[in-house]
C-alpha positions as CSV (number, residue, x, y, z in Angstrom):
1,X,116.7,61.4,117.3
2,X,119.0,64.4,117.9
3,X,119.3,65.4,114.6
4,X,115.2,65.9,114.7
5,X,116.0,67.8,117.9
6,X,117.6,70.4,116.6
7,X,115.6,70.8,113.4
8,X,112.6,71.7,116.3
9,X,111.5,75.5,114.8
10,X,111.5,77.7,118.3
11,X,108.7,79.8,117.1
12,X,105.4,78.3,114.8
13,X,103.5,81.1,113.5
14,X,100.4,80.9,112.0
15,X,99.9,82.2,108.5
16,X,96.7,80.7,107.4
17,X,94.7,80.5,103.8
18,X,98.3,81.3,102.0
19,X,102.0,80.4,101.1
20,X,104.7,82.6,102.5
21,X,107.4,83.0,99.5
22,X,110.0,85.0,101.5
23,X,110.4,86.3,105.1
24,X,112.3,89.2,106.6
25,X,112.3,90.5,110.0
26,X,113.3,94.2,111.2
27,X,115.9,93.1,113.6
28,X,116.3,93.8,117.4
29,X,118.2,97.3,116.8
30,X,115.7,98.8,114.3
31,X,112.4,98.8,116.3
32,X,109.9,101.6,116.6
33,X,110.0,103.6,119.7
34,X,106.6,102.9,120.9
35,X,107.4,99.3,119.7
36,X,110.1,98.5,121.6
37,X,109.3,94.9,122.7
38,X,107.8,94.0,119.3
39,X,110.0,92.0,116.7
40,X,108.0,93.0,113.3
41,X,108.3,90.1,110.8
42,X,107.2,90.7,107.1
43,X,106.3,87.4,105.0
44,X,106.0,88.1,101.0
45,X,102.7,85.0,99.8
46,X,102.3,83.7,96.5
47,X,99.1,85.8,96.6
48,X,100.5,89.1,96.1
49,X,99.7,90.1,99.5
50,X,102.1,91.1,102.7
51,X,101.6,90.1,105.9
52,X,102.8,92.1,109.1
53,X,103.4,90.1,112.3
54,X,104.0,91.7,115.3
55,X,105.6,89.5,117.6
56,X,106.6,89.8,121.3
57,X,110.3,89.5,121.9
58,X,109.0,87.8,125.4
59,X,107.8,84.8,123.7
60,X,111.5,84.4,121.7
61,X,112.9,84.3,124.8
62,X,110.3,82.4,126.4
63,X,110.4,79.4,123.2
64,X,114.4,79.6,123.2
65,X,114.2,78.5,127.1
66,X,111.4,76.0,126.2
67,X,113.6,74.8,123.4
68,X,116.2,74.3,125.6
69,X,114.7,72.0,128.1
70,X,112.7,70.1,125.5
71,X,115.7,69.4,123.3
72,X,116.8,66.2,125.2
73,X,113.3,64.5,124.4
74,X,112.2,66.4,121.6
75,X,108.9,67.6,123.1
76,X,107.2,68.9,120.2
77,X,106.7,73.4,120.8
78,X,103.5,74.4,121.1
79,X,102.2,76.9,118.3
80,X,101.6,80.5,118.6
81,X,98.1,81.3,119.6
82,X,96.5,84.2,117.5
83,X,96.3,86.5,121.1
84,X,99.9,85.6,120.4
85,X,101.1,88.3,117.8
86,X,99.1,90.8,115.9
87,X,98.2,89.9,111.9
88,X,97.5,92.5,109.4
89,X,98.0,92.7,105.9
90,X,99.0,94.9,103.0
91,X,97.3,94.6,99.8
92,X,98.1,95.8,96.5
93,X,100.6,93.7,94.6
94,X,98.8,91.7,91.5
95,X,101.5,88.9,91.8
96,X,103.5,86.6,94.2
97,X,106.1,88.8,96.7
98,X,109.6,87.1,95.7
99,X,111.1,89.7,98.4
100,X,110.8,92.0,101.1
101,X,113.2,94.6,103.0
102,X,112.6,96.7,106.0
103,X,114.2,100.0,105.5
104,X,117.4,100.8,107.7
105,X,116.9,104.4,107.8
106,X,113.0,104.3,108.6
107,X,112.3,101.1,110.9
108,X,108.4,101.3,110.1
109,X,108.9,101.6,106.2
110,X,108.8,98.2,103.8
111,X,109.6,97.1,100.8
112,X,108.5,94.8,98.6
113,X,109.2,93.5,94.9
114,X,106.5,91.0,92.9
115,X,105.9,89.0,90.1
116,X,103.6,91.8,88.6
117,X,106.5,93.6,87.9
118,X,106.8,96.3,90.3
119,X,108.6,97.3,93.8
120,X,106.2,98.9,96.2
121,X,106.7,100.8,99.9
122,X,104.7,100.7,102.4
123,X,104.0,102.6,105.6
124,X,103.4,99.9,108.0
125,X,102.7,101.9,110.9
126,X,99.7,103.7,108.6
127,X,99.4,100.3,107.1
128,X,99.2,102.7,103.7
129,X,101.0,102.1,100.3
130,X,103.6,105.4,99.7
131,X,105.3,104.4,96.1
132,X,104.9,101.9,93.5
133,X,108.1,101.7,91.5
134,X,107.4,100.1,87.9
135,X,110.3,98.6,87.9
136,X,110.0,95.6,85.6
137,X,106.9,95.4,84.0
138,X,107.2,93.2,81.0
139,X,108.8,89.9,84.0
140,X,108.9,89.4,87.4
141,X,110.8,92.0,90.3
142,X,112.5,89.3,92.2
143,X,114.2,91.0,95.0
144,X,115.3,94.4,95.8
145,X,117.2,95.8,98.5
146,X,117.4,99.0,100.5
147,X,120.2,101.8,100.1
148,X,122.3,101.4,103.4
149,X,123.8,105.5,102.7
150,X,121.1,107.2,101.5
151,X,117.2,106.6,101.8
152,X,115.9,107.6,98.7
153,X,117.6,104.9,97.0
154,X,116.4,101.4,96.4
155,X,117.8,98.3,94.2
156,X,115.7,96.3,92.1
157,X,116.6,92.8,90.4
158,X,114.4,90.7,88.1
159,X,114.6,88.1,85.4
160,X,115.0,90.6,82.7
161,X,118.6,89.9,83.2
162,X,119.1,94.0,85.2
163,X,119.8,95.0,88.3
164,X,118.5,98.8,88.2
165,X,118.9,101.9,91.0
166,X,115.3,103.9,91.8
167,X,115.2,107.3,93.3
168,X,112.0,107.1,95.1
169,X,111.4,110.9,95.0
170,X,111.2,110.1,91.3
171,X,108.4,107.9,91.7
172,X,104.8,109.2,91.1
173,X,102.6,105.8,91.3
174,X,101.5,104.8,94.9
175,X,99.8,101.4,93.8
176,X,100.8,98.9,90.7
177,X,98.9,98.6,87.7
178,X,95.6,97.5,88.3
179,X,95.7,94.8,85.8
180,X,98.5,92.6,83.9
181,X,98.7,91.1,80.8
182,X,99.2,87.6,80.2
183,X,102.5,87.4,79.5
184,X,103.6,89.4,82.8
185,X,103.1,93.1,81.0
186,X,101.2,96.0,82.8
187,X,97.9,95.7,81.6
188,X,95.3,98.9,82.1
189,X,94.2,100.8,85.0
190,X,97.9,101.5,86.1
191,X,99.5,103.7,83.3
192,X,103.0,104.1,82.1
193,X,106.3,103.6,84.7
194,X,107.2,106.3,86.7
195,X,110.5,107.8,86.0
196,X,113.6,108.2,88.0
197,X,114.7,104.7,87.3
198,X,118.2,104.2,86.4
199,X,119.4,101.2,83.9
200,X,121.4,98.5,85.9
């Protein structure tokens, strides 16, 4: 009974119609100004698309207290009501999001890397796509990772067997391809990879 206890999530939140494949939150010390009691989690689905939660730092408190007391009897937590956080979504990827990284340098700025191939930022204050990186077209982008030094330089890794370095200034897309190919390749409607990229 107290091992159930303590595998008692504090927070349920509700993610309907979808499967969230990864999860990354911006942290305490990287929120927007006007944002400042928000925790902004991102959640990558196996349907290509990204959703935003923005989620009350009141209510972690509040379900770490009502974890608390509830522990000794396992008193199941109630789920988040949808007045709870604010839901949007970011469309564009034509696969599953294997991963997602808030940018240290610009807390409203997100990365993400899919199955289709690419790596793509978003402006999730605009809730606007700013560059598509065509990263690995022919397989699957499954993770990338944010320069801590400098913020025009992202990591990509995929199952090509590379781990390659992208200057984002370099990058001329703002969505991926519209289509893909079968076997994983950019299909048409997207064009060629933008350059910049450097071989891991």
């Amino acid at each position: 009974n107290g091992e159930a206890c303590a595998l008692t999530p504090l927070l349920a939140l509700p993610v309907p119609g979808t499967r969230a494949l990864c999860l990354r939150w911006n942290g305490a010390d990287k929120v927007l100004p006007e944002d400042e009691h928000h925790l902004r989690i991102a959640l990558g689905t196996d349907t290509g698309r990204l959703i935003v939660l923005h989620c009350p730092a009141s209510l972690l408190t509040a379900a770490t207290t009502t974890a608390a007391a509830a522990a000794s009897d396992c008193t199941p937590l109630p789920e988040l009501c949808a007045t709870d956080v604010v839901v949007y979504e970011l469309d564009g990827h034509t696969g599953p999001v294997n991963s997602v990284c808030w940018s240290p340098h610009r807390p409203e700025q997100l990365i993400s890397a899919s199955s289709d191939g690419t790596c793509q930022v978003w402006d999730t204050v605009a809730r606007v796509p700013l560059k598509n990186i065509r990263a690995h077209l022919s397989h699957k982008a499954l993770c990338v990772a944010w320069s801590l030094v400098d913020e025009h330089f992202v990591f990509s890794g995929s199952n090509d067997q590379s781990v390659r370095c992208w200057d984002l200034r370099a990058q001329v897309h703002s969505l991926p391809p519209a289509q893909r190919t079968p076997d994983g390749g950019g299909g048409g409607g997207g064009g060629g990879g933008g350059g910049g990229g450097g071989g891991g």
